[in-house]
C-alpha positions in Angstrom: -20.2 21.1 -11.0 -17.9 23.9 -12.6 -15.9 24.2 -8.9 -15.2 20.4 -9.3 -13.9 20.4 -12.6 -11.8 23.8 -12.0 -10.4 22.4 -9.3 -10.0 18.8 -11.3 -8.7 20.7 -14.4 -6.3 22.8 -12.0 -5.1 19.7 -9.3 -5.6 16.9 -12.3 -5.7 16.9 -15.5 -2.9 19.7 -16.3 -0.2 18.1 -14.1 -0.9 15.0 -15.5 -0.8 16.6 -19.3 2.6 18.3 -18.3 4.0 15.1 -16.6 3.3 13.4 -20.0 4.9 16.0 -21.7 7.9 16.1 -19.7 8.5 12.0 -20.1 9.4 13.1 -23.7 12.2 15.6 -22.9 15.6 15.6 -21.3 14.0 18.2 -19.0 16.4 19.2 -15.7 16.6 21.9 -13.0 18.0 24.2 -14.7 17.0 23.4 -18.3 13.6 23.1 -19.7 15.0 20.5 -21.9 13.5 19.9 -25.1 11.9 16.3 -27.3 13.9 13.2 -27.2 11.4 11.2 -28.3 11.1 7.4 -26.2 14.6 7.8 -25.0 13.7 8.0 -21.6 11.5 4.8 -22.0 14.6 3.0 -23.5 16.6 4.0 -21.1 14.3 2.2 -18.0 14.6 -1.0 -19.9 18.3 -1.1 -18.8 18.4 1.0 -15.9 19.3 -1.3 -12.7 16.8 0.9 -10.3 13.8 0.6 -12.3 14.4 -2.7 -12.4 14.8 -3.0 -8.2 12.4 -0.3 -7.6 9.8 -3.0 -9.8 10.9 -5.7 -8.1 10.2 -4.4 -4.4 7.0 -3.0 -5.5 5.6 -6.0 -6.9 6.9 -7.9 -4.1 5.0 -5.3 -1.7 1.9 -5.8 -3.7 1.6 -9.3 -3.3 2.5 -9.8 0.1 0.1 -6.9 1.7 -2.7 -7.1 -0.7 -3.5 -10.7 0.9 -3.7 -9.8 4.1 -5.1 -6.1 3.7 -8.0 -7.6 2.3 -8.7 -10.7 5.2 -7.4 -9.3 8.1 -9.4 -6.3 8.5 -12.4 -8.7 7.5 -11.9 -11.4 10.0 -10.8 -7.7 12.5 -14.3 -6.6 11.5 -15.6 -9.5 12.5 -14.5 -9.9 15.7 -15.0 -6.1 17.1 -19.2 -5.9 15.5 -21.5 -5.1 18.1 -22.8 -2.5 20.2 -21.0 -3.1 23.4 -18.8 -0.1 25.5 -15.8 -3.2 25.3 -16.2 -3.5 21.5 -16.8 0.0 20.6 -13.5 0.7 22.7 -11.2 -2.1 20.6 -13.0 -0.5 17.4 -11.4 2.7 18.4 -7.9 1.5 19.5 -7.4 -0.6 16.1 -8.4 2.7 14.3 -5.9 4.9 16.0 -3.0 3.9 14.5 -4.9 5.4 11.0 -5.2 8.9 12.6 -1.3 9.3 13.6 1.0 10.7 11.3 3.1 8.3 9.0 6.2 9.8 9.9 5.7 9.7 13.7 4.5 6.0 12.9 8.1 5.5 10.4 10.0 7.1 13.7 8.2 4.9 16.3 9.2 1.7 14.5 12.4 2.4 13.3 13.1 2.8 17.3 11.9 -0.6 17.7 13.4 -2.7 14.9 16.7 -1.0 15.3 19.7 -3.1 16.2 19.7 -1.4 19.9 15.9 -1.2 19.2 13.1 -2.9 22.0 12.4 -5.8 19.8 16.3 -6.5 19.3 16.7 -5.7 23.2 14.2 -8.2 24.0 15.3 -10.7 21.6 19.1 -10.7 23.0 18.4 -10.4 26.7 16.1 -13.6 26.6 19.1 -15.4 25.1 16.8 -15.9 21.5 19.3 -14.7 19.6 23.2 -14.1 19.5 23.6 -10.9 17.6 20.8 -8.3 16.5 18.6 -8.8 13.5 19.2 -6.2 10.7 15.6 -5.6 10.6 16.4 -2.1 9.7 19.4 -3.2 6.9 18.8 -6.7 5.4 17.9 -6.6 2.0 14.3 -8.6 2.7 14.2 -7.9 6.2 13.7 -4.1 5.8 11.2 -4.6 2.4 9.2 -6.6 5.3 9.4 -4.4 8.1 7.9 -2.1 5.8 5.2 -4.2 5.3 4.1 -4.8 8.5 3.9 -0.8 9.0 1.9 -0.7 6.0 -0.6 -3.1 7.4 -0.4 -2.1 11.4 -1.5 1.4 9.7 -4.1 0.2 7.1 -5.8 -2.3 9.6 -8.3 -0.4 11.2 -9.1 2.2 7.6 -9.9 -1.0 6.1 -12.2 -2.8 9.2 -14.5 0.7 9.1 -15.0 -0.2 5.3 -16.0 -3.9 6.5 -18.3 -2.9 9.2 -20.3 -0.9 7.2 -20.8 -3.9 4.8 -21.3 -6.5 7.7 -23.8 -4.2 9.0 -26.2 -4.7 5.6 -25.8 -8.7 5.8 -29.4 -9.7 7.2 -28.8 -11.1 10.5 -31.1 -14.0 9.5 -28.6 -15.9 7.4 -26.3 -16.4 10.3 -29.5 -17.3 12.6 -30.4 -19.8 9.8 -27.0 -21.1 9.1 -26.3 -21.4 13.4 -29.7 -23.6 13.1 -28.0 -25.6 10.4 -25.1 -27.0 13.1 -23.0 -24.0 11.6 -20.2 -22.9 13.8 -18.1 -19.7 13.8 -16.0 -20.4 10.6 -18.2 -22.1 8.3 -20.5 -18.6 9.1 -17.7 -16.5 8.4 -16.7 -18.5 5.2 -20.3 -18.8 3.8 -22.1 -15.8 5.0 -20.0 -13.3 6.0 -17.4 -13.7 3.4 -20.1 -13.8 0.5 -22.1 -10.9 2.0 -18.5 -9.0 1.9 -17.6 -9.7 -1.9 -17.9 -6.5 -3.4 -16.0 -4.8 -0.2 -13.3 -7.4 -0.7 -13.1 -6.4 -4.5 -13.5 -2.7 -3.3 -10.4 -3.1 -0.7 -8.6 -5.2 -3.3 -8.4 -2.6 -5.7 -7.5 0.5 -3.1 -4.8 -1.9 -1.4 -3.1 -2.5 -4.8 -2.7 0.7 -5.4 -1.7 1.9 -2.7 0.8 -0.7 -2.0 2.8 -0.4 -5.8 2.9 3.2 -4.2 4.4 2.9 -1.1 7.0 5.4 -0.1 6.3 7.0 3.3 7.4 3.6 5.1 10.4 2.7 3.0 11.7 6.7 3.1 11.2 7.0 7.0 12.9 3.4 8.0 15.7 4.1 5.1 16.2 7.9 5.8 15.4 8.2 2.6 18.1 6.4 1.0 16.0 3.4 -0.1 17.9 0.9 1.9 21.8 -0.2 1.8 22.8 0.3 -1.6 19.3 1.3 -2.6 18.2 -2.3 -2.7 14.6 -1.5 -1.1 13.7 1.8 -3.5 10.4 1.9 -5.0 8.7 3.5 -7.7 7.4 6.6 -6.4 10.9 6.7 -4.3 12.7 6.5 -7.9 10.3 9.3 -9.0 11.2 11.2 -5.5 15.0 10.8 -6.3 15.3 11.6 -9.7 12.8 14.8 -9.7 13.6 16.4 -6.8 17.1 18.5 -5.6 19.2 20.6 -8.0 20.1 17.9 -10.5 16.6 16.9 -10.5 15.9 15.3 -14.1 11.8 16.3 -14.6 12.1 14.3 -18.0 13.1 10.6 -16.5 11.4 11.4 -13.7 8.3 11.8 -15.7 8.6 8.8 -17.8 9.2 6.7 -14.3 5.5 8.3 -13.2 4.0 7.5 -16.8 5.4 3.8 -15.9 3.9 3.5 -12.4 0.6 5.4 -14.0 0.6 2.3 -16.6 1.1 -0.5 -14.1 -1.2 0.7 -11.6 -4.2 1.3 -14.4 -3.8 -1.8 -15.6 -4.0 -3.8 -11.7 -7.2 -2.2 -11.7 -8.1 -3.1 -15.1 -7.2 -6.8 -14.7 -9.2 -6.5 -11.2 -12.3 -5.2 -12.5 -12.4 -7.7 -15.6 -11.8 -10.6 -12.5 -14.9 -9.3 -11.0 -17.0 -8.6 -14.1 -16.4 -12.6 -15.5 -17.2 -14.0 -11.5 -20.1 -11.7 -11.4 -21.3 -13.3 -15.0 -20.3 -17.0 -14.1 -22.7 -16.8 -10.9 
């Protein structure tokens, strides 16, 4: 117990406490700053890149939450069993978890750039005249993101969803095959009920980690959040304005505080979703 909470207090709760203490200075590189009270707080409500950076990561959560949370499942699904074949497709959906982001952020920025494979392809079939800016369009890019995020989160989330398929007695699908059930009506009324707290589970973890998505934005935007910055988020605001020698630790703080606020309170809203089904079945 006292390792845990060293290492709690240590990794945790002081970073945090000093974060929070920082969102109320005008802290910098090279000056610790001192109080300014809710200035920096003000100062978000009119600052354009909040604004963006709030934007795309909203838009992120509500577009890859979806579909982390029913693809693996119906993934799951498909690649259950004890067979060489299955076990084999188990492991090749997973690999893509194991590889570095970055190497994954290289790979497909080769591909969606405008001399990239998928362009190549695209223009030699005669499908299209010029090159998509898959890499440089304001939505385009935000997407391609996406689909990184959930090539990458595919096969994390279908070990989750096999271990929960595994404890769904194997006699309700028996029962419900007897019943003239085919293969979706026993997905939608055993497998998905059998799999509701996963879901709930995988619905909190994906929001999260989707209003905090930065390795895939910074690797296809080299960092720059996009052409003019239109695709920053959050944590890439927090990256910009806390990092480098005119790093400002004090805005940079209240922008974590911010994110720290919105993320608490997705899981909040999640967990009183669940409590009030839980009650009304």
């Amino acid at each position: 117990m006292a390792p845990a909470l060293t290492v709690s207090l240590v990794f945790v709760i002081i970073p945090f406490a000093n974060t929070v203490r920082l969102s109320f200075t005008d802290a910098t590189f090279s000056d610790p700053g001192s109080f300014v009270g809710l200035d920096n707080y003000v100062r978000m409500l009119s600052d354009p890149s909040v604004h963006t950076g709030l934007l795309n990561s909203f838009v992120y959560v509500v577009c890859v939450v979806p579909c982390m949370v029913f693809l693996p499942l119906i993934l799951a699904s498909l690649v259950a069993g004890n067979s060489r074949v299955l076990a084999f497709f188990r492991a090749a959906f997973y690999l893509p978890v194991v590889v570095s982001s970055v190497i994954v952020g290289l790979m497909w920025t080769n591909l969606l750039s405008a001399k990239g494979l998928a362009n190549s392809l695209l223009l030699s079939s005669h499908l299209i005249g010029e090159a998509i800016p898959f890499l440089t369009g304001r939505w385009l890019l935000l997407f391609s993101a996406m689909a990184i995020t959930i090539w990458t989160g595919l096969g994390y989330y279908m070990i989750i969803y096999l271990s929960a398929l595994a404890n769904i007695d194997a006699g309700l699908y028996e029962a419900a095959e007897l019943d003239g059930a085919g293969v979706i009506r026993r997905f939608l009324h055993v497998t998905v009920p059998g799999c509701r707290s996963t879901m709930v589970l995988i619905t909190l973890l994906s929001s999260a980690a989707a209003f905090r998505v930065f390795n895939e934005i910074y690797v296809l935007t080299g960092g720059t959040g996009g052409v003019g910055g239109q695709d920053v988020t959050m944590t890439m605001l927090i990256k910009n304005y806390g990092t480098g020698l005119s790093a400002r630790y004090g805005y940079a703080g209240a922008i974590s505080m911010l994110v720290f606020a919105i993320v608490g309170s997705l899981i909040a809203i999640e967990f009183h979703i669940q409590r009030k089904a839980g009650r009304d079945a």
